[in-house]
PATOR-470113 format. One record per residue (C-alpha): residue number from 1; residue in three letters; x, z negated, y negated. Coordinates in Angstrom, 1 decimal, always signed. Each point is the difference from the previous one (the first is absolute). Last residue first. Layout:
REM residues N
+-----+-----+--------+--------+--------+
|   i |  aa |   east |     up |  north |
+-----+-----+--------+--------+--------+
| NUM | ala |      X |      Z |      Y |
...
+-----+-----+--------+--------+--------+
END
This chain:
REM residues 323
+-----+-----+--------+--------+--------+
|   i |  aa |   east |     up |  north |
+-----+-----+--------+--------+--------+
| 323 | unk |  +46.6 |   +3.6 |   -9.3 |
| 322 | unk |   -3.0 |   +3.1 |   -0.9 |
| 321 | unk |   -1.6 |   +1.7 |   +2.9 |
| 320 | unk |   +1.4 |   +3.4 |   +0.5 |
| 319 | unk |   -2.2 |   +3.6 |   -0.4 |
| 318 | unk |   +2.2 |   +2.5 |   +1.9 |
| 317 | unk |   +0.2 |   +3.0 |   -3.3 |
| 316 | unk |   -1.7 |   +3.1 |   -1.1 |
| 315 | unk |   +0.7 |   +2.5 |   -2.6 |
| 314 | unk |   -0.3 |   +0.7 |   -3.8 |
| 313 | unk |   +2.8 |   -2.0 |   -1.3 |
| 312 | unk |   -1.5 |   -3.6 |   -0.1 |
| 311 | unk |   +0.2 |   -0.2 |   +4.1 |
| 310 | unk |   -3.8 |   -0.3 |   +0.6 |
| 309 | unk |   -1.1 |   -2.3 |   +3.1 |
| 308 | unk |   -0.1 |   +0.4 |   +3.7 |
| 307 | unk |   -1.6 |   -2.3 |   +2.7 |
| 306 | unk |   +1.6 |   +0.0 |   +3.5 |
| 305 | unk |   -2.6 |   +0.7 |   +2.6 |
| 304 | unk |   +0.3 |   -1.7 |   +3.1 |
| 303 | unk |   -0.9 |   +0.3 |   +3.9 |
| 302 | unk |   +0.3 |   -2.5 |   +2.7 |
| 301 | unk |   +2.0 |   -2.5 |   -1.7 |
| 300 | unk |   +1.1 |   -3.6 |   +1.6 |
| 299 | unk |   -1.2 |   -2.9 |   +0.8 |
| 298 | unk |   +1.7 |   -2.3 |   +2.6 |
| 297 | unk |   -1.9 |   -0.5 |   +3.6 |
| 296 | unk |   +3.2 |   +0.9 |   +2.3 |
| 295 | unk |   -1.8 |   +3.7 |   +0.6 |
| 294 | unk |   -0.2 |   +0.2 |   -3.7 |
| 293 | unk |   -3.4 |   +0.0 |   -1.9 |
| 292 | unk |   -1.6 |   +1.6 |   -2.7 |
| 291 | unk |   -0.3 |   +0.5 |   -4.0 |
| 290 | unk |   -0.8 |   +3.2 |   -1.4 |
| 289 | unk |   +1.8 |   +0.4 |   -3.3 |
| 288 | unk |   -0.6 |   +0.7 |   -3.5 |
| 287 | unk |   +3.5 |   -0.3 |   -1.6 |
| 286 | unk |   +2.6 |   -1.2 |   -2.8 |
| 285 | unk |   +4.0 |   +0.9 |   -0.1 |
| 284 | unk |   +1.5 |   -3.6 |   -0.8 |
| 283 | unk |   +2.9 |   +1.3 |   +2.0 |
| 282 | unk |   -0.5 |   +3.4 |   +1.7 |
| 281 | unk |   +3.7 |   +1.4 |   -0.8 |
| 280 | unk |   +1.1 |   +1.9 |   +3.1 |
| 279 | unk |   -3.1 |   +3.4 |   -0.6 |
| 278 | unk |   +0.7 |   +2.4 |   +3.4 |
| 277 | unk |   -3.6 |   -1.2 |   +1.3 |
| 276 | unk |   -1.0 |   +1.0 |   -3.4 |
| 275 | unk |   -1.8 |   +3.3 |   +0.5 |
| 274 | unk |   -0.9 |   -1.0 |   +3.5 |
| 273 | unk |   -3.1 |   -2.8 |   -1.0 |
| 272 | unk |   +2.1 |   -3.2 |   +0.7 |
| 271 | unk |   -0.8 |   -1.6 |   +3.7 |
| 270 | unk |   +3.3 |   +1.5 |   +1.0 |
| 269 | unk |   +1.8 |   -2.0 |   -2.3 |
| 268 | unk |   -0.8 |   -3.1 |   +1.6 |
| 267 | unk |   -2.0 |   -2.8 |   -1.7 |
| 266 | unk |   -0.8 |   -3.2 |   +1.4 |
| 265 | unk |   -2.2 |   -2.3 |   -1.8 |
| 264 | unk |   +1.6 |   -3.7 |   -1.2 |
| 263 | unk |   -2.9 |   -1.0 |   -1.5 |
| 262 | unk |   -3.7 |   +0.3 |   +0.0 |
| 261 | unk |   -2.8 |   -1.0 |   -1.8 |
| 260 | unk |   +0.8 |   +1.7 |   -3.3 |
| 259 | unk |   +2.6 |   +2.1 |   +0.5 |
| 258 | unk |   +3.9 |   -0.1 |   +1.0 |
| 257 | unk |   +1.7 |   +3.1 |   +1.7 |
| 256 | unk |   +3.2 |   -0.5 |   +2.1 |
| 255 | unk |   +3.1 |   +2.8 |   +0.6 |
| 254 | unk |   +0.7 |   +2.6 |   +2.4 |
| 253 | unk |   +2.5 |   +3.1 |   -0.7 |
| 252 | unk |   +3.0 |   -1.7 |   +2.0 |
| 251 | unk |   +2.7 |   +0.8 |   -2.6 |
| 250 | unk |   -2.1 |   -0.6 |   -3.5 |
| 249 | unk |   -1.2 |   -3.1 |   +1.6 |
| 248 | unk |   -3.5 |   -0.9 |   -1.9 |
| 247 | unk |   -1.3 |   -3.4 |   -1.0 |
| 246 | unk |   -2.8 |   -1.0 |   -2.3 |
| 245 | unk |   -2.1 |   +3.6 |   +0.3 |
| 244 | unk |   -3.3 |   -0.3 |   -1.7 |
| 243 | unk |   -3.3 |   -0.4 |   +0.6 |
| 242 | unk |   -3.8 |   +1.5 |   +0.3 |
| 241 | unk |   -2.0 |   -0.8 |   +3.0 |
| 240 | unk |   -2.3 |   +2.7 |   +2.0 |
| 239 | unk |   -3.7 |   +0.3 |   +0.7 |
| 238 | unk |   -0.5 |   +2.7 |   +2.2 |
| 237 | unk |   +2.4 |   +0.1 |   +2.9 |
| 236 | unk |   -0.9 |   -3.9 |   -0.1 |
| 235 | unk |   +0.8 |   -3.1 |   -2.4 |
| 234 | unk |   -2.5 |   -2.2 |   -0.2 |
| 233 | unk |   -4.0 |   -0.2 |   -1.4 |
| 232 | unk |   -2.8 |   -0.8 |   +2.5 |
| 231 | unk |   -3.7 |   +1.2 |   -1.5 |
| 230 | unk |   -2.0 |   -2.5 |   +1.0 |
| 229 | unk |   -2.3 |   +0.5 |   +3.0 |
| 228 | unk |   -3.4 |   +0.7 |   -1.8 |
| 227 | unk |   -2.5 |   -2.6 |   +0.1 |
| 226 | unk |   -0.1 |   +0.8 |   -4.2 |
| 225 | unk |   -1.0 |   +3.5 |   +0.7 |
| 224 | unk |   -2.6 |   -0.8 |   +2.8 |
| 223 | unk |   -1.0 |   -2.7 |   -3.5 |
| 222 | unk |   -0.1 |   +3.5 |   -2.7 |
| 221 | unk |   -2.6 |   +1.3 |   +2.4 |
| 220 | unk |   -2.3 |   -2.8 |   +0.6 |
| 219 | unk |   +0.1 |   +0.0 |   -4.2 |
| 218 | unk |   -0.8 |   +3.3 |   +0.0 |
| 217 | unk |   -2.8 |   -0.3 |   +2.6 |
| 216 | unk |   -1.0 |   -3.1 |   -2.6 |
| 215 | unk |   -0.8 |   +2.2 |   -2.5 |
| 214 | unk |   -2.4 |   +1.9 |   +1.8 |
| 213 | unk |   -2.5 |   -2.7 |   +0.6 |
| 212 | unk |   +1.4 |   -3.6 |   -2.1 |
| 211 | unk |   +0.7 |   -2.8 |   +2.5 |
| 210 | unk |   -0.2 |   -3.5 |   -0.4 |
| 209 | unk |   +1.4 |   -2.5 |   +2.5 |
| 208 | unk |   -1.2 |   -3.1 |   +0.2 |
| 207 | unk |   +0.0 |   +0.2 |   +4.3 |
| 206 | unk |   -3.6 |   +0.6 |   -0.1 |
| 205 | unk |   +0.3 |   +2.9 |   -1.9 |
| 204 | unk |   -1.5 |   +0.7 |   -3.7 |
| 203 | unk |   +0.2 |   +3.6 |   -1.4 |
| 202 | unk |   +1.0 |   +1.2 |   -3.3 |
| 201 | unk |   -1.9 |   +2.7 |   -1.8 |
| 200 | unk |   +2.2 |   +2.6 |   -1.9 |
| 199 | unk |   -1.0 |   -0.1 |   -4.3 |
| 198 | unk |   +4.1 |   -0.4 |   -1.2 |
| 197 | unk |   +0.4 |   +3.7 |   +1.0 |
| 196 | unk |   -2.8 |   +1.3 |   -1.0 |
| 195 | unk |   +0.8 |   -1.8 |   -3.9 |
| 194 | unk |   -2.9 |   -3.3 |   -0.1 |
| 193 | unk |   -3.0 |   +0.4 |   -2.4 |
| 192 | unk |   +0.2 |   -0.7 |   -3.5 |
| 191 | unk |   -2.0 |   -3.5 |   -0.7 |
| 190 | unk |   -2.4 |   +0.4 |   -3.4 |
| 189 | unk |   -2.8 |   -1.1 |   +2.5 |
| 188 | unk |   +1.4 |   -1.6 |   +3.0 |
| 187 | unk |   +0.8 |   +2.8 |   +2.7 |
| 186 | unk |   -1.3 |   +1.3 |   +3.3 |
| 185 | unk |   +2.0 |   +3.1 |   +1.5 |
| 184 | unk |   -1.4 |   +2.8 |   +1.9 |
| 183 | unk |   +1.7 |   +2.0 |   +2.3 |
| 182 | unk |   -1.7 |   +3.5 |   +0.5 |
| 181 | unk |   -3.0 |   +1.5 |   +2.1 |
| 180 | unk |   -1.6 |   +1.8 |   -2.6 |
| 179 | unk |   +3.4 |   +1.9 |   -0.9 |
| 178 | unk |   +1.4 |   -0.2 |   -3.4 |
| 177 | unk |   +2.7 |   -2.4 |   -0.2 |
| 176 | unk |   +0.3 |   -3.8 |   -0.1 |
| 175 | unk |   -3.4 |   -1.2 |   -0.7 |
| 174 | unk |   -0.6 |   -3.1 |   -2.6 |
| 173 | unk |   -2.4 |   -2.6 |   +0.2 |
| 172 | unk |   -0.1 |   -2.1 |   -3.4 |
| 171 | unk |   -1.1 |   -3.8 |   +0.1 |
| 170 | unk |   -1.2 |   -2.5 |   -2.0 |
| 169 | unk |   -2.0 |   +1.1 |   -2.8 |
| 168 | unk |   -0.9 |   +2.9 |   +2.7 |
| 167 | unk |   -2.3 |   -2.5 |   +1.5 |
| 166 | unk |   -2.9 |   +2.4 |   +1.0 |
| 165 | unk |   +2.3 |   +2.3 |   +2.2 |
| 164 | unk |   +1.5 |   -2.6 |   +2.1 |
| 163 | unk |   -3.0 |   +0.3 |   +2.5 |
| 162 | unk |   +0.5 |   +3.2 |   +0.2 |
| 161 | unk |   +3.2 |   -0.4 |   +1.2 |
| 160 | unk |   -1.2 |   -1.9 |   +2.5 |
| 159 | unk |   +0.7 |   -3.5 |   +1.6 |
| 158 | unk |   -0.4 |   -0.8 |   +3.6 |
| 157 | unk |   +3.5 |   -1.2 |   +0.7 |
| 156 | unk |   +1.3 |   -1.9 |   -3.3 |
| 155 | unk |   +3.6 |   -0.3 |   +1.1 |
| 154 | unk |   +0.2 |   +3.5 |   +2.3 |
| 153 | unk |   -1.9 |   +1.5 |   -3.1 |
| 152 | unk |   +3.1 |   -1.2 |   -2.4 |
| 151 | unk |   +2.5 |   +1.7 |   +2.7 |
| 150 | unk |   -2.3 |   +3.0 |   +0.2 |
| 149 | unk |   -0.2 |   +0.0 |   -4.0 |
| 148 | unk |   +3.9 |   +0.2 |   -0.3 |
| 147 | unk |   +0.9 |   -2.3 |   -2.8 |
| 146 | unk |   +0.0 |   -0.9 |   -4.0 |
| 145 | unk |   +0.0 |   -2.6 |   -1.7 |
| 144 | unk |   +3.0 |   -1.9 |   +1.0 |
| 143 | unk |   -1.2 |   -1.0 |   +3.4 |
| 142 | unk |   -0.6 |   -3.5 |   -1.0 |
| 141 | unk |   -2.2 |   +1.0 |   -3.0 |
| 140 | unk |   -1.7 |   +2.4 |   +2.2 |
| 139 | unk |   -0.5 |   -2.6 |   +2.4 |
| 138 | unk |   -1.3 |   -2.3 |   -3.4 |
| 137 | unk |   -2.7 |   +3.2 |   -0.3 |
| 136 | unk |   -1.6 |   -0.4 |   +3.2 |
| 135 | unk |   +0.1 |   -3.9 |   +0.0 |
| 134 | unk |   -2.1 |   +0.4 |   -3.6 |
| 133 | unk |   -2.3 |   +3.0 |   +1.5 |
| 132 | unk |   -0.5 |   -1.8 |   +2.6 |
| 131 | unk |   -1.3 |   -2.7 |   -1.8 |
| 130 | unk |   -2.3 |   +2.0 |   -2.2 |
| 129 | unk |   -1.7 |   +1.1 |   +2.9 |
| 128 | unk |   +0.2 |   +3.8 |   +0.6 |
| 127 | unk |   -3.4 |   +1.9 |   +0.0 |
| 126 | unk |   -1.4 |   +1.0 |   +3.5 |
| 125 | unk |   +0.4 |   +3.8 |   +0.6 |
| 124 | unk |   -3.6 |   +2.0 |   +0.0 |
| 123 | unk |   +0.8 |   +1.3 |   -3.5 |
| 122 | unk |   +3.2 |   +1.5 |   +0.9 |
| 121 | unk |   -1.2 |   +1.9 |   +3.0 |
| 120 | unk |   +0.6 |   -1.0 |   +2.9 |
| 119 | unk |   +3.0 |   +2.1 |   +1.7 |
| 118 | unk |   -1.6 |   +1.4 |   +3.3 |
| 117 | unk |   +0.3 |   -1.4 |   +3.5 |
| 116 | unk |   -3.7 |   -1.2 |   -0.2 |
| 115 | unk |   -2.8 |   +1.4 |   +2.5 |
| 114 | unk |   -2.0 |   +2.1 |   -2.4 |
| 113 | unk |   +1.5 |   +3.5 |   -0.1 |
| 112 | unk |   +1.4 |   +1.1 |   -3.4 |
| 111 | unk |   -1.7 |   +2.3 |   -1.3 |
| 110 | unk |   +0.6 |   +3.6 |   -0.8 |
| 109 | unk |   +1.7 |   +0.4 |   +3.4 |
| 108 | unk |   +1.3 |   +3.1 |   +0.3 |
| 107 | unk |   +3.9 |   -0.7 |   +0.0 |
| 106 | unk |   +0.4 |   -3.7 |   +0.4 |
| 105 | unk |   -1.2 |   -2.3 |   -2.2 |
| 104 | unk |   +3.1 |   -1.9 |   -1.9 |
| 103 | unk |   +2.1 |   -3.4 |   +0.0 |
| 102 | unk |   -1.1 |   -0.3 |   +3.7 |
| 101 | unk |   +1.3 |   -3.3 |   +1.4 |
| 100 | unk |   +2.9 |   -0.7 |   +2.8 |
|  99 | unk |   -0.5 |   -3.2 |   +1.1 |
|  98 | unk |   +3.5 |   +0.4 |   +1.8 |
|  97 | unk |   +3.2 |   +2.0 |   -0.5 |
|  96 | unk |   +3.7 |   -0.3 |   +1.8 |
|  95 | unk |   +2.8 |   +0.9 |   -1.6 |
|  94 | unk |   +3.0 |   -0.3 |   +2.6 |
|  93 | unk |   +3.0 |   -2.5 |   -0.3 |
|  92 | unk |   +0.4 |   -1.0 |   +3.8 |
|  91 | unk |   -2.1 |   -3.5 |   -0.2 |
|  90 | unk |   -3.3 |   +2.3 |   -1.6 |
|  89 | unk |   +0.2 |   +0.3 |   -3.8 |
|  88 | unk |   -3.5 |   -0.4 |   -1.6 |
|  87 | unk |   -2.4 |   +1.8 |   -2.3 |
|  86 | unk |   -3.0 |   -0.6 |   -1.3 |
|  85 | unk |   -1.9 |   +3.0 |   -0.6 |
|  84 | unk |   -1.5 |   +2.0 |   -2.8 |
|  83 | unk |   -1.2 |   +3.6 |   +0.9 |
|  82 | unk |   +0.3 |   +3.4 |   -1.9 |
|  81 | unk |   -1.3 |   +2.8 |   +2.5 |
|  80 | unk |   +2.3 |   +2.5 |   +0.4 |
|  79 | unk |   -0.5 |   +1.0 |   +4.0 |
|  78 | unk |   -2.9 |   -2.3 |   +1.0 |
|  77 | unk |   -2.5 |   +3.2 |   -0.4 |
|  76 | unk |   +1.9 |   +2.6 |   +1.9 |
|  75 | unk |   +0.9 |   -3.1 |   +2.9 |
|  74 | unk |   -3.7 |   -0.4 |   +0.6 |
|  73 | unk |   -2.1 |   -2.4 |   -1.1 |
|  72 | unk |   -1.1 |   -2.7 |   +2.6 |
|  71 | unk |   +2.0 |   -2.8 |   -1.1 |
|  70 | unk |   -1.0 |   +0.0 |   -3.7 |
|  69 | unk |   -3.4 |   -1.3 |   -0.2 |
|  68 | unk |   +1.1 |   -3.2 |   +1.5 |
|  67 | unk |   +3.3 |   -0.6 |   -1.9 |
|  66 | unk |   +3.4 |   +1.0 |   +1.2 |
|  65 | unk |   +2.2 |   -2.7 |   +1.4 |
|  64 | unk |   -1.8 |   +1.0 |   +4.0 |
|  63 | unk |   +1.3 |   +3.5 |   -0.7 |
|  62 | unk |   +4.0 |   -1.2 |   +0.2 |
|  61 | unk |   +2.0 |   +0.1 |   -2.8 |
|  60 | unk |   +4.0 |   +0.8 |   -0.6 |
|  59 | unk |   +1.6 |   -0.1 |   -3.5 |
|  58 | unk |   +2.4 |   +2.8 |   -1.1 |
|  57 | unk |   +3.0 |   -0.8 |   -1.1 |
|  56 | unk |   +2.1 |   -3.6 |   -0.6 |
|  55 | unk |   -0.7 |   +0.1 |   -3.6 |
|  54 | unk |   -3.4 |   -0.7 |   -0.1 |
|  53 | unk |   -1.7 |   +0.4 |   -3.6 |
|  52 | unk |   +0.8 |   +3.7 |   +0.3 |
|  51 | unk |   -2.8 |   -0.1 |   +2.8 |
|  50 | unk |   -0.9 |   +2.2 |   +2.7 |
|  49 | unk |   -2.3 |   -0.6 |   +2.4 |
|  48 | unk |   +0.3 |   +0.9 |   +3.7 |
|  47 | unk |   -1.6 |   +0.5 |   +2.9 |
|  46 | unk |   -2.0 |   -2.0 |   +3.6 |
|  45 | unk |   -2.4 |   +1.0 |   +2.3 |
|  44 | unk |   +1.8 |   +1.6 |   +2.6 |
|  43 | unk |   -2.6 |   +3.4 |   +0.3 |
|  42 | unk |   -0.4 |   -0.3 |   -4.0 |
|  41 | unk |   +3.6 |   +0.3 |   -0.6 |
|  40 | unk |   +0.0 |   -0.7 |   -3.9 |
|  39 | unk |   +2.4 |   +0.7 |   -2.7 |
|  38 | unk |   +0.5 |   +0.1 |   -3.7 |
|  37 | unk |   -3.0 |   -2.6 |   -1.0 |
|  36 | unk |   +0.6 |   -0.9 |   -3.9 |
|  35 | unk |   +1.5 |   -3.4 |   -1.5 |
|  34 | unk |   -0.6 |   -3.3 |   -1.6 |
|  33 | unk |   +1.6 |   -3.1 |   +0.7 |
|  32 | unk |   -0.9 |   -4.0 |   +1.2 |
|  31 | unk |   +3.1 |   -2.3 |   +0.6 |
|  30 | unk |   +3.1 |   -0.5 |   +1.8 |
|  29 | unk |   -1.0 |   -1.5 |   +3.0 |
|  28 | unk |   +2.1 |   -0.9 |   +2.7 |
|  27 | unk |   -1.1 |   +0.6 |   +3.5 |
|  26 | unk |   +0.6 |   -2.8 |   +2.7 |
|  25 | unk |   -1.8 |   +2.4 |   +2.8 |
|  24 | unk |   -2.2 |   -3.1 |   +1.4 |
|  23 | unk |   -0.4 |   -1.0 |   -3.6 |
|  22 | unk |   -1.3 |   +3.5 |   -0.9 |
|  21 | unk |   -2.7 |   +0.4 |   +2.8 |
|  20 | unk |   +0.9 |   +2.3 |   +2.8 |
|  19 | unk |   +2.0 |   +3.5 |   -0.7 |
|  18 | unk |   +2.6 |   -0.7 |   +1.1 |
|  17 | unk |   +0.8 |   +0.9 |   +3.7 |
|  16 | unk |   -1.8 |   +1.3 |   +2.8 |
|  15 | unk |   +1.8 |   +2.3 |   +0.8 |
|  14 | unk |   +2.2 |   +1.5 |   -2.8 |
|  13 | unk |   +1.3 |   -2.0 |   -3.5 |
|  12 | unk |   -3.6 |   +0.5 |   -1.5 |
|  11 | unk |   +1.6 |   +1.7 |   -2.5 |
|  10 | unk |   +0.0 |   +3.6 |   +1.1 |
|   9 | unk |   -2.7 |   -0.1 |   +2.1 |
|   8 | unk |   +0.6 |   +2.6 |   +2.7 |
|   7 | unk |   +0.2 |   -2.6 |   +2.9 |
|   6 | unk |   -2.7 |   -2.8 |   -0.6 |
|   5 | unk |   -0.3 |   -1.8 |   -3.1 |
|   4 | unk |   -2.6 |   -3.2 |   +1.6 |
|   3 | unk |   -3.4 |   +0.4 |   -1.9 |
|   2 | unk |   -0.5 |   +3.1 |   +2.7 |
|   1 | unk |   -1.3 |   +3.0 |   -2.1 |
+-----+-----+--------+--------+--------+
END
């Protein structure tokens, strides 16, 4: 396939985008990972691993990531094969996986073919210097003891777990769960390893900014909400005021309401519910109303609900502010 992501390659961004070298694409990468083959389009050249180590789904490969002896097996044998990959985030927020290696021989092969692409065995792994070692376990230190092993493998690239193995004095690797392909943690010996929700990988931009996969779609989330229009809160056919009557002419049948915010409201007897348009004492008498507008600009009611209150002997009485 053309090195260039032509159309039907999902993250190569369409015609001849994205897929050159990693500086040209400005990827960000967010460590090495293992995982199993779940797809592969062997016409297009390109499939998927999956990975519970990446939270941002499943990661896309092309055939030329894939190691020699791999690239010419068909889809039947790719599909399920446990890889190791490092894995970065292409500009729009999609895994991306490259120098994919075979963790396993695929189906039928008793041997592993010579050509490389294969995990070394332990034995053939240099040994760690002592100094790396030390720095290795003062970034623990600094990390408080315990931390996602793709982040700590982003920090010492090159470095396998194998490797680790023989200096279990000093560190403990720890799976999260039971699949093969799982999160790992790294820990200083004695250290408990970090709560799944504490152990999420944070990402470096080149604006500062850190980012933590999954998490932070939340995060985007709860900021739309914050960019909201605030919520605007005054008196509407919804949200009414509560007052009471300060003036009231027994004769006329209007009177004034006083509330908080607002003074001097007109109140005609018609704008009383109709079982107590007849009522001639509404002095002190206290209300939810509907505040709005007179022609000449002056407030007045719209639409009130006198409040009621028990009358001591079994019935119901005008509730009245106190004078």
């Amino acid at each position: 396939p053309p090195a260039g992501g032509g159309e039907g390659d999902p993250a190569g961004g369409g015609a001849g985008g994205g897929s050159g070298p990693r500086g040209e694409r400005n990827d960000t990468p967010i460590g090495r990972f293992e995982g199993s083959i779940n797809g592969f389009d062997e016409k297009k050249g390109y499939g998927f691993i999956q990975s519970p180590e990446v939270t941002e789904g499943d990661v896309y490969f092309r055939r030329s990531e894939l190691p020699t002896e791999a690239r010419t097996l068909p889809r039947i044998k790719l599909i399920g094969l446990k890889v190791e990959f490092e894995c970065v985030l292409t500009p729009d927020g999609k895994p991306r996986a490259e120098s994919v290696a075979l963790v396993e021989s695929p189906p039928g092969d008793e041997e592993p073919p010579p050509g490389g692409g294969h995990k070394p065995p332990a034995e053939d792994l240099p040994e760690l210097p002592a100094d790396k070692v030390e720095e290795m376990k003062q970034f623990l230190e600094e990390q408080g003891g315990a931390m996602d092993y793709g982040r700590f493998a982003n920090h010492f690239p090159g470095i396998k777990k194998a490797q680790l193995l023989p200096h279990g004095a000093h560190f403990t690797l720890v799976q999260e769960g039971d699949s093969a392909g799982g999160r790992w943690q790294i820990t200083l010996f004695g250290v408990d390893p970090l709560p799944k929700e504490e152990n999420v990988e944070e990402i470096s931009f080149e604006n500062g900014e850190t980012r933590k996969p999954g998490r932070d779609r939340d995060r985007d989330r709860e900021r739309a909400v914050d960019r909201a229009p605030p919520v605007v809160i005054e008196p509407t056919e919804s949200l009414w005021l509560i007052g009471c009557v300060k003036k009231w002419d027994g004769k006329k049948q209007f009177g004034f309401i006083v509330a908080d915010g607002a003074d001097d409201v007109f109140l005609h007897r018609n704008d009383l519910p109709e079982s107590l348009q007849g009522q001639r004492n509404m002095l002190g008498v206290e209300l939810a109303f509907e505040l709005g507008t007179s022609e000449d600009g002056k407030p007045r009611v719209l639409t009130t609900r006198p409040l009621i209150q028990p009358d001591g002997r079994g019935g119901w009485q005008l509730r009245r502010a106190k004078t």
